[in-house]
C-alpha positions as CSV (number, residue, x, y, z in Angstrom):
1,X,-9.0,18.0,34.5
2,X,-6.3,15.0,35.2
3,X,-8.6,13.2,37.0
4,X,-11.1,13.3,34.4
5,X,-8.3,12.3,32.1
6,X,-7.1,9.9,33.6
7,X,-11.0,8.0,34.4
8,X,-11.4,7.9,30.2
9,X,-8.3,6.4,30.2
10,X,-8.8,4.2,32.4
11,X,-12.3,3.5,32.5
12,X,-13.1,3.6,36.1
13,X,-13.9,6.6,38.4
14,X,-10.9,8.6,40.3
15,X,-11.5,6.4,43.5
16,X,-10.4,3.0,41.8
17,X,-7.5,4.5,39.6
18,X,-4.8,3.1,41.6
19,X,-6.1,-0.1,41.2
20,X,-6.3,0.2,37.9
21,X,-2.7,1.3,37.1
22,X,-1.4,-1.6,39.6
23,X,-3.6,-3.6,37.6
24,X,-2.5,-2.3,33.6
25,X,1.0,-2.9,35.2
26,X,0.9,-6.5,36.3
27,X,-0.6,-7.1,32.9
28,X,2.2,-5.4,31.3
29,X,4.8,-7.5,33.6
30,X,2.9,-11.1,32.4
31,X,2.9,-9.7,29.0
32,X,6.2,-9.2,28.8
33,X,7.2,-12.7,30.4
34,X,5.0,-14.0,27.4
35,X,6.8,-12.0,24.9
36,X,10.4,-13.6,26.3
37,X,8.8,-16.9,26.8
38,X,7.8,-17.1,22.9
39,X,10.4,-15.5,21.3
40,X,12.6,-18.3,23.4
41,X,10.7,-21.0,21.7
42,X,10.9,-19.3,18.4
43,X,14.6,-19.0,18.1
44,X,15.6,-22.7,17.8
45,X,12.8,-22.7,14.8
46,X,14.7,-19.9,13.2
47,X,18.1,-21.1,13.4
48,X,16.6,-24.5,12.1
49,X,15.1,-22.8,9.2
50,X,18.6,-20.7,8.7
51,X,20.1,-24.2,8.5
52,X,17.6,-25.8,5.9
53,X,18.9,-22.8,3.9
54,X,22.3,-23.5,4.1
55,X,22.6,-27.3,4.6
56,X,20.3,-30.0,2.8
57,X,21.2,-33.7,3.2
58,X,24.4,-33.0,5.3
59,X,25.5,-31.1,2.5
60,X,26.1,-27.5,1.8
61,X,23.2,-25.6,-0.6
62,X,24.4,-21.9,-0.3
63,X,26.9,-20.6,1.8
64,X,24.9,-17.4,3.6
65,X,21.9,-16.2,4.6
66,X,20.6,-13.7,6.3
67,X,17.3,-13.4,8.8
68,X,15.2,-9.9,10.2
69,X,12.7,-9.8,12.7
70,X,11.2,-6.5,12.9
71,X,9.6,-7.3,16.1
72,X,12.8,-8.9,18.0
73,X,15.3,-7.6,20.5
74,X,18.8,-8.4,21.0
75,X,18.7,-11.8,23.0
76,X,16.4,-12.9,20.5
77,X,18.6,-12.2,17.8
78,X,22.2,-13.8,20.0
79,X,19.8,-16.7,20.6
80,X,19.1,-17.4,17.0
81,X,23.0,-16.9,16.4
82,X,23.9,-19.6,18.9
83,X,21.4,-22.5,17.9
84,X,22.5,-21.7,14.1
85,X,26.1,-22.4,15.2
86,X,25.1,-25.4,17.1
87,X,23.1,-26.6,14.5
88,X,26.2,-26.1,11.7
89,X,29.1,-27.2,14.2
90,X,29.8,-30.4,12.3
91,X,30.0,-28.2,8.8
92,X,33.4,-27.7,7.3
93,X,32.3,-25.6,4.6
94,X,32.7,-21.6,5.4
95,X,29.1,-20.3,5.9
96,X,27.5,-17.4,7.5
97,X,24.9,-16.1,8.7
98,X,23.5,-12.5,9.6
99,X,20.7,-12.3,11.7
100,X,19.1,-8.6,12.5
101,X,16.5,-7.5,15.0
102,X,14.4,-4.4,15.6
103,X,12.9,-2.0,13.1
104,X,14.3,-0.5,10.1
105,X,14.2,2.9,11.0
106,X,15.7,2.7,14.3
107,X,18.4,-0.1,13.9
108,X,18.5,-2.9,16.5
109,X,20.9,-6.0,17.4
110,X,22.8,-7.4,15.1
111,X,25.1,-10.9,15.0
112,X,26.9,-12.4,12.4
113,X,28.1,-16.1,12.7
114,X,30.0,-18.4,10.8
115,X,33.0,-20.7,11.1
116,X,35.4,-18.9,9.6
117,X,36.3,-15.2,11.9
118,X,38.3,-13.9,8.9
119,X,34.9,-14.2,7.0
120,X,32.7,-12.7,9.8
121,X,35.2,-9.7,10.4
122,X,35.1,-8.9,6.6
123,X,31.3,-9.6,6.7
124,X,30.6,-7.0,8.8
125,X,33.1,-4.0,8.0
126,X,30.7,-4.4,4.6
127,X,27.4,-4.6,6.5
128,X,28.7,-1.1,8.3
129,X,29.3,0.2,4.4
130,X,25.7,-1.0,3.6
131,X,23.9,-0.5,7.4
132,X,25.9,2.9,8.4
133,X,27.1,2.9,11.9
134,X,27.4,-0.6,13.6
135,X,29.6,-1.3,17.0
136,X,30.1,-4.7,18.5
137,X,32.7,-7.1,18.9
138,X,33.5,-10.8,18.3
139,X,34.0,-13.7,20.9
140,X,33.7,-17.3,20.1
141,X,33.1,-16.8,16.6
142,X,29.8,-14.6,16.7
143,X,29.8,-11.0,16.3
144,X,27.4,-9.7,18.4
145,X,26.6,-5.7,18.5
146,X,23.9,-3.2,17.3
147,X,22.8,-1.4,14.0
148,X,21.8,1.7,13.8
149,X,19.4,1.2,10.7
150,X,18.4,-1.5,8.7
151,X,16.8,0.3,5.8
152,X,19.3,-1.0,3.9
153,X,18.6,-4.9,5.2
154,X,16.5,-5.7,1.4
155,X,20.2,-5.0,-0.5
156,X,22.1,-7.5,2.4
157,X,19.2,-10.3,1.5
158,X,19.8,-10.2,-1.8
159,X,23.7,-10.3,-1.8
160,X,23.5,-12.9,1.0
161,X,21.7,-15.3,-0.7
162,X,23.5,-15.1,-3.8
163,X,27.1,-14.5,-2.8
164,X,30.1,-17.1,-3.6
165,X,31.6,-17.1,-0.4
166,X,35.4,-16.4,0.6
167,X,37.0,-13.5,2.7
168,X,37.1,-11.2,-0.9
169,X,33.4,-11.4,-1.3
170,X,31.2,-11.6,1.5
171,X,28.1,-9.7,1.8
């Protein structure tokens, strides 16, 4: 019965099954190198974008934003965190950014970045009001830790782009 099973599964008869798992894995492996590979590339794109929303002409247009990809994992997310503060290291402005990855349901990674830490601290005691239970910790200015739902994540969009910014009213 398994092996029957497992030769619809795998299209091939019970003799070449091994070779086909071996196979399905290797193309799992390269697959997932992809995946890393890409989501690497697409980072700096993001955090560029996240700064066109901030900064226009060396000058400050709003000061937050927020960013969620469903699809993303937590390096993806700390990656996007660090090019954004790259990108807005010259900015004296307070600004932040919250940047969420995984799916709704099920939470994911979350960072928060700006250039003021009393601003990110009170940023995020609100986005565990708003996102339930989140855990992490801050170093260098990034808060870096995981969500465990983002169901809420339309209501933080809205109030993050439309949000005067200072330590009373972030987020």
């Amino acid at each position: 019965m398994r092996d029957k099973k497992l030769a619809g599964l795998l299209s091939c008869p019970p003799e070449t099954q091994c070779e086909a798992v071996e196979r399905l894995v290797k193309q799992g492996k390269a697959s997932l190198k992809t995946l890393k590979s890409l989501r690497g590339q697409l980072a700096p794109l993001v955090a560029q974008d996240l700064c066109n929303q901030l900064v226009t002409q060396g000058e400050i247009q709003c000061q937050n934003t927020a960013y969620h990809c469903e699809d993303g994992d937590g390096p993806f997310a700390s990656s996007v965190g660090s090019e954004l503060a790259k990108l807005m290291a010259g900015i004296n402005t307070k600004w932040l950014a919250v940047v969420a990855s995984g799916p709704k349901v099920d939470g994911g990674a979350l960072v928060v970045v700006g250039n003021d830490e009393a601003i990110i601290i009170d940023a995020v005691e609100r986005l565990k009001l708003l996102l339930g239970t989140c855990k992490g910790g801050i170093s260098h200015g990034t808060w870096r830790g995981k969500a465990a739902s983002f169901s809420q994540l339309a209501k933080l969009n809205i109030s993050a782009q439309s949000l005067a910014l200072d330590s009373s009213n972030v987020l």
